[in-house]
N, C-alpha and C positions, 0 to 999 in steps of 0.2 A: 350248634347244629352243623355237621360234619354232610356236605353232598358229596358220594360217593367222584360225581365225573370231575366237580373240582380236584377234589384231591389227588383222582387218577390225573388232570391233566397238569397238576403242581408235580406229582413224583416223576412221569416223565419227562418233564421237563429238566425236573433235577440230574435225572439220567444221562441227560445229553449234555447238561456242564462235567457231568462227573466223568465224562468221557474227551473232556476235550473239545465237542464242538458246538463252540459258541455260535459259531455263523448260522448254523440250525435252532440254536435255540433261542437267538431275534428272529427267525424267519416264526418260529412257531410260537412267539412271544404275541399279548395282543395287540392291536393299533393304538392302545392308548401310550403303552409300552414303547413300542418301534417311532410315535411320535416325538417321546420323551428323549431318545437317544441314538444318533444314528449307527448304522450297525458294526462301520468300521471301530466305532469309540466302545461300542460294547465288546467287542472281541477282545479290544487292550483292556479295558478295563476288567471284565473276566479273566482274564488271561493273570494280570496284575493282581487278583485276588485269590484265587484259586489253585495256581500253580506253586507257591510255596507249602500250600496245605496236604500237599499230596495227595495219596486214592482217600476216598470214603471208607472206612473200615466199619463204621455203624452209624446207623439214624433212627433216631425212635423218636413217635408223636409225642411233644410236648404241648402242643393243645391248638384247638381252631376256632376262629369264631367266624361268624357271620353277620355280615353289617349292610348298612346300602348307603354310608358315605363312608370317607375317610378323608385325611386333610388333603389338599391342593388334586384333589380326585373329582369327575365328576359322578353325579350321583347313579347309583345302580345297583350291584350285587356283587358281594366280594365275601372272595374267604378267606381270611386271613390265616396260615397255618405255622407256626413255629415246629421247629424239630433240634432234639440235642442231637448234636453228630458228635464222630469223631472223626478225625482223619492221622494220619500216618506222623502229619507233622503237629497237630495240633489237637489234645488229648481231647478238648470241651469247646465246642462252637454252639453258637444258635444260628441257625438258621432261618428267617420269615419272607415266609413268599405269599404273595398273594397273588390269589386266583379273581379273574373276573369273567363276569358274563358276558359274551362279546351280543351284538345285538341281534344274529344268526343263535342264538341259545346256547352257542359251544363255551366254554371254559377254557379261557387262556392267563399266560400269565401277566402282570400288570405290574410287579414290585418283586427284588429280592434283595434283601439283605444277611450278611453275615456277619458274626461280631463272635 
């Protein structure tokens, strides 16, 4: 099950690492997120991940689900979205981020990784 506002609020989220600013995108990450890591360690750590991979050249849905747990999370509504990308440096990534429902109804982000 694919919610339109998760997803809009997973790709602009993506938008804002793919540009650089990380400090924006813990500020617009969720509380469960911003609890997990403080914001100076996410900038290095984006930074450290993202900057060798160069611009985003393509991203396309590789698939979503929808759950209301996942491990060391607590329970609620999450979307989990995988994307294949490519970037400049690196021809085949995935992407998974997840989306959560914050307890205001908006859709932030809660998890991403890159492999």
């Amino acid at each position: 099950m694919l919610d339109e506002k998760a997803k809009a609020a997973a790709d602009s989220w993506l938008l804002l690492n793919d540009h650089g600013k990380y400090e924006h995108s813990w500020d617009a990450a969720s509380t469960f997120f911003q609890h997990g890591i403080e914001k100076t360690s996410w900038v290095i750590a984006a930074k450290n991940a993202r900057s060798p991979l160069g611009m985003v050249k393509n991203r396309s849905l590789k698939s979503a689900s929808f759950t209301h747990s996942l491990p060391e999370t607590p329970e609620g509504e999450y979307l989990v979205i995988q994307y294949k990308s490519q970037f400049e440096n690196k021809t085949m990534a995935i992407e998974t981020i997840t989306s959560m429902r914050e307890k205001d109804g908006s859709w932030k982000i809660a998890g991403y990784y890159i492999y």
